[in-house]
N, CA, C, O and CB atoms as a CASP TS submission, in Angstrom:
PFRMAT TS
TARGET T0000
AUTHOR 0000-0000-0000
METHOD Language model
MODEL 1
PARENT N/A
ATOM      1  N   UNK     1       0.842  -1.171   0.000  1.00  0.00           N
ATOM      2  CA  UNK     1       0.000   0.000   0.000  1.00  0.00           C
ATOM      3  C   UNK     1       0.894   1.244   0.000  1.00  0.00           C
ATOM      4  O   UNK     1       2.013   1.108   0.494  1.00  0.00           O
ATOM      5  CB  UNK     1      -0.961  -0.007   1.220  1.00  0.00           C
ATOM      6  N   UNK     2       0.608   2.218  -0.401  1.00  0.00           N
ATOM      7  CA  UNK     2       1.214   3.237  -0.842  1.00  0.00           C
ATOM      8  C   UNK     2       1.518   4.599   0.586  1.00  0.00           C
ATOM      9  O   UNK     2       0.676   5.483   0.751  1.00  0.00           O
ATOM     10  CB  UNK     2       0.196   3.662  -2.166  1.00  0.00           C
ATOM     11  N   UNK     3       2.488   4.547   1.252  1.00  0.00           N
ATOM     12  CA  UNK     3       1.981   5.393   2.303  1.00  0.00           C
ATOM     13  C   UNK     3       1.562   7.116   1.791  1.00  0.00           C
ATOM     14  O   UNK     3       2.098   7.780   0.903  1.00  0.00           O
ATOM     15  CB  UNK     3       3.227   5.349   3.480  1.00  0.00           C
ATOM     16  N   UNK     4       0.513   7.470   2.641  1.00  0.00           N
ATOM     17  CA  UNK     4       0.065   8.808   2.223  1.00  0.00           C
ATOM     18  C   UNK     4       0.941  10.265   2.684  1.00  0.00           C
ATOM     19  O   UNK     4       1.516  10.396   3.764  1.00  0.00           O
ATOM     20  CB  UNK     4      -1.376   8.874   2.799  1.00  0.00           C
ATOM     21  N   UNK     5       0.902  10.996   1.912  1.00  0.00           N
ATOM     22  CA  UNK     5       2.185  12.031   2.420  1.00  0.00           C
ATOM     23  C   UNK     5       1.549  12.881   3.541  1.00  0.00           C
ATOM     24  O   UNK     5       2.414  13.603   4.036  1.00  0.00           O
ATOM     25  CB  UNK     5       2.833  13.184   1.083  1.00  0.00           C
ATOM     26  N   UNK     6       0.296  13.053   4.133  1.00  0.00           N
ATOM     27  CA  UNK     6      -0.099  13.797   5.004  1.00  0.00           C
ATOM     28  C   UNK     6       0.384  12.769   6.137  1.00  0.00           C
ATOM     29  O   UNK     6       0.671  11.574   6.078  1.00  0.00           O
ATOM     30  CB  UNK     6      -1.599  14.270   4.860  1.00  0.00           C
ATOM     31  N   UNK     7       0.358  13.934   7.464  1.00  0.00           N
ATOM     32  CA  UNK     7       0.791  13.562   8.746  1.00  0.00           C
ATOM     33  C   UNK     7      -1.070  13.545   9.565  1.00  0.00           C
ATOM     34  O   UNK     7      -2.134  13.902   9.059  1.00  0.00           O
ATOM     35  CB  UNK     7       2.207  14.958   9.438  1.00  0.00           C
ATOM     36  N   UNK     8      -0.760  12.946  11.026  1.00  0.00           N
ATOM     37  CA  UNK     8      -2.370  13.928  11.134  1.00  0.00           C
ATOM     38  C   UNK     8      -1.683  13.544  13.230  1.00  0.00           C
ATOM     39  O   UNK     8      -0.928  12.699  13.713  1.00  0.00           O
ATOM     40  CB  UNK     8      -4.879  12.684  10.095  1.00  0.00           C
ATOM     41  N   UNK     9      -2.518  14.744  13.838  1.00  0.00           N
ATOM     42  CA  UNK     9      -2.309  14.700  15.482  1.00  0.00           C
ATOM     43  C   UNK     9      -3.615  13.975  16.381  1.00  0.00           C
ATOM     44  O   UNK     9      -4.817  14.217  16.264  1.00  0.00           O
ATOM     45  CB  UNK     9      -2.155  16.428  16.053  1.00  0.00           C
ATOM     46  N   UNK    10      -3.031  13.142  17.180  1.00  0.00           N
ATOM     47  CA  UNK    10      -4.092  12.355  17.693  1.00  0.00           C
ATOM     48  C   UNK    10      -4.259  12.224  19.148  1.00  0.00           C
ATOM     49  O   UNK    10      -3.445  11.784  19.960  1.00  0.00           O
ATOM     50  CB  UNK    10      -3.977  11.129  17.193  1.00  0.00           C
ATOM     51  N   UNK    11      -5.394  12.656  19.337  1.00  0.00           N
ATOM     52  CA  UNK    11      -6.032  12.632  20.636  1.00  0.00           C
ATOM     53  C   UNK    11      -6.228  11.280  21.560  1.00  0.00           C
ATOM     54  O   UNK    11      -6.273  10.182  21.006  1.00  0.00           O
ATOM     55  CB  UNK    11      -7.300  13.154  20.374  1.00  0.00           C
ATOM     56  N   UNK    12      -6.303  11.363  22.493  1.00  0.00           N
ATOM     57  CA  UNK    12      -6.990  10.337  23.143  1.00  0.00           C
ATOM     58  C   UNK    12      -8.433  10.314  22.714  1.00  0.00           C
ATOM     59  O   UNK    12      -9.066  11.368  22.652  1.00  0.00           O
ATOM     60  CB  UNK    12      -6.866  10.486  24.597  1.00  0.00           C
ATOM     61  N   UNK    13      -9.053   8.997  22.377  1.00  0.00           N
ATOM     62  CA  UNK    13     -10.218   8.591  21.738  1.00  0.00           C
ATOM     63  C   UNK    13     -11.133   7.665  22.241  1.00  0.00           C
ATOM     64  O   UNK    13     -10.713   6.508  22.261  1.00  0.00           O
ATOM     65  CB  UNK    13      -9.922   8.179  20.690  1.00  0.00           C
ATOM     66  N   UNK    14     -12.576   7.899  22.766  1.00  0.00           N
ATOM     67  CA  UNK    14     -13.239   7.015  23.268  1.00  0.00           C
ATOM     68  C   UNK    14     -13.222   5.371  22.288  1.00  0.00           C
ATOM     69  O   UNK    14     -13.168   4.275  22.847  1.00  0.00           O
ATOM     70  CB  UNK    14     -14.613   7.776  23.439  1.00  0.00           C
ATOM     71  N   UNK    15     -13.265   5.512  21.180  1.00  0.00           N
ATOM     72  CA  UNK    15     -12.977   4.472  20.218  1.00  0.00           C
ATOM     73  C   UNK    15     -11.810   4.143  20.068  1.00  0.00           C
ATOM     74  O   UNK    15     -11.448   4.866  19.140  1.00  0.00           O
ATOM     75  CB  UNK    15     -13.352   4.688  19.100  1.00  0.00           C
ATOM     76  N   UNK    16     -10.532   3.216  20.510  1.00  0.00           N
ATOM     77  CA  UNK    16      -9.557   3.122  19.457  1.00  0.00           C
ATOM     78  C   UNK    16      -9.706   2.136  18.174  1.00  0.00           C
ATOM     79  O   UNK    16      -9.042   2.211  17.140  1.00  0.00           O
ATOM     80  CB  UNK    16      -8.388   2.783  20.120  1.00  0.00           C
ATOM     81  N   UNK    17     -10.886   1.046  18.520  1.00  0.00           N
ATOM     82  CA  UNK    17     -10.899   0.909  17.029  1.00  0.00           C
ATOM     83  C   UNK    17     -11.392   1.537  15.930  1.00  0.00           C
ATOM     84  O   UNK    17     -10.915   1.113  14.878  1.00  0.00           O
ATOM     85  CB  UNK    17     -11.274   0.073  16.820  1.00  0.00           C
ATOM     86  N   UNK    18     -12.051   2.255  15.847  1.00  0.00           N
ATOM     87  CA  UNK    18     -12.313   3.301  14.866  1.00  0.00           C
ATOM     88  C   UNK    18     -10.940   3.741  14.133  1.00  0.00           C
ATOM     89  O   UNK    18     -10.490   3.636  12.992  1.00  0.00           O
ATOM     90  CB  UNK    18     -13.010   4.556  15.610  1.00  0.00           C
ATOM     91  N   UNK    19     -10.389   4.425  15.670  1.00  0.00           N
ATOM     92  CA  UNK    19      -9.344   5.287  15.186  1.00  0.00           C
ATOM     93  C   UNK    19      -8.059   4.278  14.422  1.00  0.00           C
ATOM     94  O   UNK    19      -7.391   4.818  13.540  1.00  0.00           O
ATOM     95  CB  UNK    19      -8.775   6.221  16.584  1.00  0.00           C
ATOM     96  N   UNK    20      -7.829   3.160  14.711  1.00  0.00           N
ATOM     97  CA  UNK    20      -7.055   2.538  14.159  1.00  0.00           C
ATOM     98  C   UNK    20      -7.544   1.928  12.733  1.00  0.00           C
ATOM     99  O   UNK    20      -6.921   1.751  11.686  1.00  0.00           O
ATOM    100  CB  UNK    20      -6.670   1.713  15.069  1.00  0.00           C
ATOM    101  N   UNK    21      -8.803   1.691  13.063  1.00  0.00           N
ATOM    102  CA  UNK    21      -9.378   1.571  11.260  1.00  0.00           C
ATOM    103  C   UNK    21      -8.882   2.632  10.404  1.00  0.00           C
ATOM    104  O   UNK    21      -8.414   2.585   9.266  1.00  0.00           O
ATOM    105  CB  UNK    21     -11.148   1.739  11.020  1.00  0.00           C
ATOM    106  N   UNK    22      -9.093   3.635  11.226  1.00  0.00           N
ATOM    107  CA  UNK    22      -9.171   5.173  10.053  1.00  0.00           C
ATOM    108  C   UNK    22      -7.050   5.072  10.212  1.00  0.00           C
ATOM    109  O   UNK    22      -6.351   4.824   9.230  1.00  0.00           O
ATOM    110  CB  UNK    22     -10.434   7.543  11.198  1.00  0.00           C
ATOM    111  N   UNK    23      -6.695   5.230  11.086  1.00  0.00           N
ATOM    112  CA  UNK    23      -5.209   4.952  10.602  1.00  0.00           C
ATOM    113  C   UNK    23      -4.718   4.090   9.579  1.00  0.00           C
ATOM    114  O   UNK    23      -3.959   4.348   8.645  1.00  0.00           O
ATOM    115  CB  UNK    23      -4.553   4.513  11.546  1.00  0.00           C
ATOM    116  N   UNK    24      -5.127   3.308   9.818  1.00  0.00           N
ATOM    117  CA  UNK    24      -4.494   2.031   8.628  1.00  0.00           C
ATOM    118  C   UNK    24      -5.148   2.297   7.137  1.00  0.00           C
ATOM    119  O   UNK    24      -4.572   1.892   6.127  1.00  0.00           O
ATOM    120  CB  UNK    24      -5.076   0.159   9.145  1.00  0.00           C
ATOM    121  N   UNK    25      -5.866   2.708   7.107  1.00  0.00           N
ATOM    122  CA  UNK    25      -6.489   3.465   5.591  1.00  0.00           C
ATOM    123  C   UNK    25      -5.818   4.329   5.194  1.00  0.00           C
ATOM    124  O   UNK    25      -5.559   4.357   3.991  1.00  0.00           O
ATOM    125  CB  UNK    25      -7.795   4.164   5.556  1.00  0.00           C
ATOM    126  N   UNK    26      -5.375   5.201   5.958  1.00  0.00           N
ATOM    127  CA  UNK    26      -5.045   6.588   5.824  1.00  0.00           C
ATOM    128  C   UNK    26      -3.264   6.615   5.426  1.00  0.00           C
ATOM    129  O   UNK    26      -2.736   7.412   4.651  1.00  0.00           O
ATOM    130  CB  UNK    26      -5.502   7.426   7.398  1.00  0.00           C
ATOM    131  N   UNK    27      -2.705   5.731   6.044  1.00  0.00           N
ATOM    132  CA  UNK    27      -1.762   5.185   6.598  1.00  0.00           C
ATOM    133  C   UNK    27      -0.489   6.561   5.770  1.00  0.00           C
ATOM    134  O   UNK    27      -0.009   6.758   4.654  1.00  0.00           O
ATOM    135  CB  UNK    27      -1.733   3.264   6.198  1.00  0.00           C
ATOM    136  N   UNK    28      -0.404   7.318   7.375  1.00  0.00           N
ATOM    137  CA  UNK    28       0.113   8.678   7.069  1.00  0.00           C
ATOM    138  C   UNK    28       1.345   8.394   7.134  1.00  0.00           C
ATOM    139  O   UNK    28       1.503   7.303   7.682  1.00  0.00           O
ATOM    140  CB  UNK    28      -0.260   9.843   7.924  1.00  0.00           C
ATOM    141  N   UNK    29       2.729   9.104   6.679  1.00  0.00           N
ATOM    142  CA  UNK    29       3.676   9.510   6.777  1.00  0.00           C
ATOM    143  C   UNK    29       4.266   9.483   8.414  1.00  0.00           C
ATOM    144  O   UNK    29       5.317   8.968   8.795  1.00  0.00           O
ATOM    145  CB  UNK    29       3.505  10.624   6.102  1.00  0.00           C
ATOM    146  N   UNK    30       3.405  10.088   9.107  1.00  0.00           N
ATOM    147  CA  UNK    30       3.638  10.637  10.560  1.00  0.00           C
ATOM    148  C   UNK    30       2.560  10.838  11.276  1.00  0.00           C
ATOM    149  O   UNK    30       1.568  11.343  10.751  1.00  0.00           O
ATOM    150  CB  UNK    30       4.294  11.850  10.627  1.00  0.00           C
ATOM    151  N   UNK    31       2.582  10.414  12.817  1.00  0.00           N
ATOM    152  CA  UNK    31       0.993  10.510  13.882  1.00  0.00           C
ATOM    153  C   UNK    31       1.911  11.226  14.796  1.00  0.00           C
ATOM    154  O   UNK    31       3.081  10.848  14.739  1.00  0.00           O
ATOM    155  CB  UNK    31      -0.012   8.762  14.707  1.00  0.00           C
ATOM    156  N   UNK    32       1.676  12.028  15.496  1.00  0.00           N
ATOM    157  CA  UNK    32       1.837  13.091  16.840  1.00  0.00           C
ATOM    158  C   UNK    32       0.532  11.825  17.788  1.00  0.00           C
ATOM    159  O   UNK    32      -0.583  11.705  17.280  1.00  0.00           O
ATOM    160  CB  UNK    32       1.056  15.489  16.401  1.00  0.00           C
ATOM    161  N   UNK    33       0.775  11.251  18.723  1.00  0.00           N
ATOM    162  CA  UNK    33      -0.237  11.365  19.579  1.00  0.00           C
ATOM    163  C   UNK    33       0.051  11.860  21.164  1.00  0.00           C
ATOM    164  O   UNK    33       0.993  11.904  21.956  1.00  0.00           O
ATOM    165  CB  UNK    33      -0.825  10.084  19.519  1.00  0.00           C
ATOM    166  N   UNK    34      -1.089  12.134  21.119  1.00  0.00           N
ATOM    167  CA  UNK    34      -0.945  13.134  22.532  1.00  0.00           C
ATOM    168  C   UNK    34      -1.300  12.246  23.922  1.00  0.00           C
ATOM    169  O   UNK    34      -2.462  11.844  23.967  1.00  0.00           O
ATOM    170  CB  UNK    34      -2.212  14.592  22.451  1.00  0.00           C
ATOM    171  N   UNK    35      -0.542  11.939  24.914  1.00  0.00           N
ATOM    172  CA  UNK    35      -0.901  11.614  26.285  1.00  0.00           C
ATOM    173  C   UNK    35      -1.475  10.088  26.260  1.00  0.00           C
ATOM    174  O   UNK    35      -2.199   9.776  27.205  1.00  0.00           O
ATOM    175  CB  UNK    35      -2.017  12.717  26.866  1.00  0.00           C
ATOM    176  N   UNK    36      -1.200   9.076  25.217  1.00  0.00           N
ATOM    177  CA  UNK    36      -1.599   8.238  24.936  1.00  0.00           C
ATOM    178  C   UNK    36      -0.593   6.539  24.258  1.00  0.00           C
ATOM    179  O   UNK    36      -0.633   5.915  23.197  1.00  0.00           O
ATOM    180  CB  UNK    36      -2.423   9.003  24.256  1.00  0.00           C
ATOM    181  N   UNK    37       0.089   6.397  25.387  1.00  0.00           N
ATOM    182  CA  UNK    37       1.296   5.596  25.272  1.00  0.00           C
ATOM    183  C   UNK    37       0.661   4.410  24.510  1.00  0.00           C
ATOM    184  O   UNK    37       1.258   3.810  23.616  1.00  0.00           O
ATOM    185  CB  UNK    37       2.049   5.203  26.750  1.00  0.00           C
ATOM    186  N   UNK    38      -0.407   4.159  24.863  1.00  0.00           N
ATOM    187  CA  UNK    38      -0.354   2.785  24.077  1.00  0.00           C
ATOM    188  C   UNK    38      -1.167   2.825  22.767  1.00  0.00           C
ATOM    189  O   UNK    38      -1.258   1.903  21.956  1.00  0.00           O
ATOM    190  CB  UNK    38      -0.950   1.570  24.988  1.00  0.00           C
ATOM    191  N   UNK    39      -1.818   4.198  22.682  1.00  0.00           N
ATOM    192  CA  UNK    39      -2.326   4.056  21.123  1.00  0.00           C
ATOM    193  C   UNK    39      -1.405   4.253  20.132  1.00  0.00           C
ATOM    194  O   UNK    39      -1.468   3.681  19.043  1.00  0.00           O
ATOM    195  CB  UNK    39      -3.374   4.998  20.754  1.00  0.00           C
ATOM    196  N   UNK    40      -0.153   5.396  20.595  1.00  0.00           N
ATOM    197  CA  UNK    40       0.993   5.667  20.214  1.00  0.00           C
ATOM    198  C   UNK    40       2.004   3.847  19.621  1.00  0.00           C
ATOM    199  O   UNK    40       2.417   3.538  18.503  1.00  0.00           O
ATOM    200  CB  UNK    40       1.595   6.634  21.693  1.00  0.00           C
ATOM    201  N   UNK    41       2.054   3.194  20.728  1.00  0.00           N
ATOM    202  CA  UNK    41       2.762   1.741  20.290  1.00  0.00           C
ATOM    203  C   UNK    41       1.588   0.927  19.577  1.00  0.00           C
ATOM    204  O   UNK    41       2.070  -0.123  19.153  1.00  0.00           O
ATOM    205  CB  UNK    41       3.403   0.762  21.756  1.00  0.00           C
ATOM    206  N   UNK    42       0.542   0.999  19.354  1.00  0.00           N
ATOM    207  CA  UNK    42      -0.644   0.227  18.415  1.00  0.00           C
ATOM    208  C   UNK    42      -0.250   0.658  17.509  1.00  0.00           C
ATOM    209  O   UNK    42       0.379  -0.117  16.789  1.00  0.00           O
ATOM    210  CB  UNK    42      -2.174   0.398  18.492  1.00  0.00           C
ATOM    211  N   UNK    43      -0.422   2.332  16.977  1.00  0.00           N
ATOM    212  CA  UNK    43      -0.102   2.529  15.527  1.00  0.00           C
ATOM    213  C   UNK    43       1.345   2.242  15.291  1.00  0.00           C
ATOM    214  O   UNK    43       1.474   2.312  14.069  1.00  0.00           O
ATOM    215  CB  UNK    43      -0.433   3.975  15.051  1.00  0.00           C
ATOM    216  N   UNK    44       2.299   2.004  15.734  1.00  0.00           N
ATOM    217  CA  UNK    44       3.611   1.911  15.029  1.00  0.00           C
ATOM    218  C   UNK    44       3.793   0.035  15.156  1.00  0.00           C
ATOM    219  O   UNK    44       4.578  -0.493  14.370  1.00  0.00           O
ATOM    220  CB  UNK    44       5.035   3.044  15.985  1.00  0.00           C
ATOM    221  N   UNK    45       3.351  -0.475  15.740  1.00  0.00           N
ATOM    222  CA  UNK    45       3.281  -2.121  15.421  1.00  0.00           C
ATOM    223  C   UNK    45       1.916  -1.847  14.224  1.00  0.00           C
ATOM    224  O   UNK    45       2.019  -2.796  13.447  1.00  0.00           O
ATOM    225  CB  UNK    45       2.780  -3.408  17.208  1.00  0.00           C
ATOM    226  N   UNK    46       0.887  -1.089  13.837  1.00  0.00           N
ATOM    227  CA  UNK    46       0.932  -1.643  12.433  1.00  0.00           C
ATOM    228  C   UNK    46       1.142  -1.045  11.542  1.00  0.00           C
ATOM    229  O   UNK    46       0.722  -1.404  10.442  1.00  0.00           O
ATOM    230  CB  UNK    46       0.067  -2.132  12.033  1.00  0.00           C
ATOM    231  N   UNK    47       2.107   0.450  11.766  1.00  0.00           N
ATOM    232  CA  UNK    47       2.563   0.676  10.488  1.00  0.00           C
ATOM    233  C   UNK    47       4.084   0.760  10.950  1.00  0.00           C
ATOM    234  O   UNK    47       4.350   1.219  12.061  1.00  0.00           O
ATOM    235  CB  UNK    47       1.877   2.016   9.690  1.00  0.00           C
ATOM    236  N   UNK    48       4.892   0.397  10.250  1.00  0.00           N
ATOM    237  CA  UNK    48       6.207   0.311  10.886  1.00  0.00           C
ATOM    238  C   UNK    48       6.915   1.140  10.270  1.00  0.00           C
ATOM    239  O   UNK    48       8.134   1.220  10.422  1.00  0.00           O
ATOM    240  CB  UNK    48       6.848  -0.922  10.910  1.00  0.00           C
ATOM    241  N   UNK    49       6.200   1.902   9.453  1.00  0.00           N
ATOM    242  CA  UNK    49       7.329   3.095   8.550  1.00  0.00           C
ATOM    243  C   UNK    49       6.591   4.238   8.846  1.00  0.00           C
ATOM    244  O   UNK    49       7.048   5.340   8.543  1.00  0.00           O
ATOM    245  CB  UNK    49       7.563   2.960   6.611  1.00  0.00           C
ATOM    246  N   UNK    50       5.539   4.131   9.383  1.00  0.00           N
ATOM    247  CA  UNK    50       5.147   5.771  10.170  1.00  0.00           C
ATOM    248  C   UNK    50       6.478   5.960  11.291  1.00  0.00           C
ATOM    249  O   UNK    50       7.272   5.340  11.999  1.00  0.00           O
ATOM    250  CB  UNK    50       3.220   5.736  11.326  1.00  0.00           C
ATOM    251  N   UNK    51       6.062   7.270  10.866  1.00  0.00           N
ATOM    252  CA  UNK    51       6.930   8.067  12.264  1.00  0.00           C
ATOM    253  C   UNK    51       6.330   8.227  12.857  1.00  0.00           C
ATOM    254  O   UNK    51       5.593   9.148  12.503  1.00  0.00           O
ATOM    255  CB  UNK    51       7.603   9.223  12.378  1.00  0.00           C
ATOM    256  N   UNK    52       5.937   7.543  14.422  1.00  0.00           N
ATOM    257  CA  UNK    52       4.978   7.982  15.230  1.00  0.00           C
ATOM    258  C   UNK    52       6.085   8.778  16.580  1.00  0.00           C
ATOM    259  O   UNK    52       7.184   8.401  16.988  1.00  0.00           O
ATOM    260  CB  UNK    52       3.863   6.525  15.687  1.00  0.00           C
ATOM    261  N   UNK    53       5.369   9.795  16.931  1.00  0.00           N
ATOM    262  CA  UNK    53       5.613  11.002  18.008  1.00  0.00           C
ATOM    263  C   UNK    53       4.881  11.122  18.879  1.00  0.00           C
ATOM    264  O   UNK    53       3.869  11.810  18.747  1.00  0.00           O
ATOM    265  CB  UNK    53       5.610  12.207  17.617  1.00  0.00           C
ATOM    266  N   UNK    54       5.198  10.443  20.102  1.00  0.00           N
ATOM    267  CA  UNK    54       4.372  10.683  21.634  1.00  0.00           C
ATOM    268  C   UNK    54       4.801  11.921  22.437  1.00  0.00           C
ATOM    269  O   UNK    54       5.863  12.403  22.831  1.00  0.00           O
ATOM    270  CB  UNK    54       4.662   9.381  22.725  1.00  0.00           C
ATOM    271  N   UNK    55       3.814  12.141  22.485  1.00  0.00           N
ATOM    272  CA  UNK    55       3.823  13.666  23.345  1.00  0.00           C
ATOM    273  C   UNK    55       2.897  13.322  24.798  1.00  0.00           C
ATOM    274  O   UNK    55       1.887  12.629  24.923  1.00  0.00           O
ATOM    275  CB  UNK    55       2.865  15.189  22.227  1.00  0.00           C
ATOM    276  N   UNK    56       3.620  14.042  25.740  1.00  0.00           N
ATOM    277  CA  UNK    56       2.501  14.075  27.350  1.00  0.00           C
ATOM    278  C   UNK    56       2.499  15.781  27.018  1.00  0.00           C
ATOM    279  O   UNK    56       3.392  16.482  26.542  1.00  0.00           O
ATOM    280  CB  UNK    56       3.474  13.390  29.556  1.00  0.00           C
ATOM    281  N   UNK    57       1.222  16.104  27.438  1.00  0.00           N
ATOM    282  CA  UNK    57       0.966  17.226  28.358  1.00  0.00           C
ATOM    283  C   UNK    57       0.602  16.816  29.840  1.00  0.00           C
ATOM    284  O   UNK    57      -0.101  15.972  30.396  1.00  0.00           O
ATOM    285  CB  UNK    57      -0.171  18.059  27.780  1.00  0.00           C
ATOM    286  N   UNK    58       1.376  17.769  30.160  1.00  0.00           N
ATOM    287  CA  UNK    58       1.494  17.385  31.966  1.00  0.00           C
ATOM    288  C   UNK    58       0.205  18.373  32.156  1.00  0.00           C
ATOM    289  O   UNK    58      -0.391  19.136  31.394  1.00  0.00           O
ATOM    290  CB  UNK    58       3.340  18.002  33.110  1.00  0.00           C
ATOM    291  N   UNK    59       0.059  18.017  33.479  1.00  0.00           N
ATOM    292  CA  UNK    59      -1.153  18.233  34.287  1.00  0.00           C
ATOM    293  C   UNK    59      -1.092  19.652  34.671  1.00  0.00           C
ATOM    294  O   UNK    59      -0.040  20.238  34.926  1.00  0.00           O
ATOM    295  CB  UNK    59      -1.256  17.289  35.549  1.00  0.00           C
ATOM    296  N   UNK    60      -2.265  20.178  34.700  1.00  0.00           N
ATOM    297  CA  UNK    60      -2.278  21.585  35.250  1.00  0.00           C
ATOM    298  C   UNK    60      -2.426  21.974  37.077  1.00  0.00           C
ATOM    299  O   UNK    60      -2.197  22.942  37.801  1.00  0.00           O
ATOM    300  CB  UNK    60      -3.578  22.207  34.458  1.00  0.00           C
ATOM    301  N   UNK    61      -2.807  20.943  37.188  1.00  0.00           N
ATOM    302  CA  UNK    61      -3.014  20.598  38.683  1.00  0.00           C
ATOM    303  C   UNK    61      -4.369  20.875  38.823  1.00  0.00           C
ATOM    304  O   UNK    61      -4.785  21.077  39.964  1.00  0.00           O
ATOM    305  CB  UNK    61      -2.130  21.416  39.761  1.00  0.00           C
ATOM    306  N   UNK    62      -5.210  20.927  37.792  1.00  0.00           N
ATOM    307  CA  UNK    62      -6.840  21.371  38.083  1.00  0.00           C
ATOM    308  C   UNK    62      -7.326  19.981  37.752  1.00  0.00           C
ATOM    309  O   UNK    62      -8.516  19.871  38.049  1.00  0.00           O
ATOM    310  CB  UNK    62      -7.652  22.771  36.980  1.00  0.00           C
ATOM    311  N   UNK    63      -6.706  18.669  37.139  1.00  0.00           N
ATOM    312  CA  UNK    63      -7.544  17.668  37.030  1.00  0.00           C
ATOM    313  C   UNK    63      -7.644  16.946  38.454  1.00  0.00           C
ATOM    314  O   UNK    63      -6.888  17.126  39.409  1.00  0.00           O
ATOM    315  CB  UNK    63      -7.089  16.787  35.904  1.00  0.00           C
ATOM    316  N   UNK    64      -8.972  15.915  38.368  1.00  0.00           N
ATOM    317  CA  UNK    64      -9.828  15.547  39.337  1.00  0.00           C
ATOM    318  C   UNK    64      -9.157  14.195  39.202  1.00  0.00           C
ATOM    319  O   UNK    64      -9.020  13.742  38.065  1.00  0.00           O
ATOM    320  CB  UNK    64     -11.469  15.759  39.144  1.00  0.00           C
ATOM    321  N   UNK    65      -8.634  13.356  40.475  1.00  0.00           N
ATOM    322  CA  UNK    65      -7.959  12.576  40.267  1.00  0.00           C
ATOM    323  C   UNK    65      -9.213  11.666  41.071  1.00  0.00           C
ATOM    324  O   UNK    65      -9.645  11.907  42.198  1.00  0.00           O
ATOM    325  CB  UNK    65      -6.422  12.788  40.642  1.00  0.00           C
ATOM    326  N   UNK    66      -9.606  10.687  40.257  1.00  0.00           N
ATOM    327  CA  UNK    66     -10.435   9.521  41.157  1.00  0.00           C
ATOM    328  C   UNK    66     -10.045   8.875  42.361  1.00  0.00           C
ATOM    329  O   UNK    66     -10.785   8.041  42.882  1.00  0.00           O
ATOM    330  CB  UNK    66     -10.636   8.421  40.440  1.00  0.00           C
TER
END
């Protein structure tokens, strides 16, 4: 399959299979995901020539910790 030259930034997602459907279609160049270690290692075990980029944003100290 042909990889696509767009990149795209990814959220944490109530769905990850969705979102991994729509990855592997799409199957970008490069994923940014944000605060999300293991959707981050899902997409790069199935695309192995994306550049995937994990990012944390740290806490503001206003979240509600259960």
């Amino acid at each position: 399959m042909t990889q696509s030259r767009i990149s795209i930034n990814v959220h944490p997602v109530p769905d990850k299979g969705k979102l991994m459907t729509f990855v592997r279609a799409l199957n970008p160049r490069g994923v940014v995901v944000l605060n999300a270690t293991d959707t981050a290692r899902d997409i790069k075990d199935a695309l192995p020539d994306c550049e995937v980029i994990f990012r944390f944003k740290g806490g503001t100290g206003e979240e509600k910790v259960a």
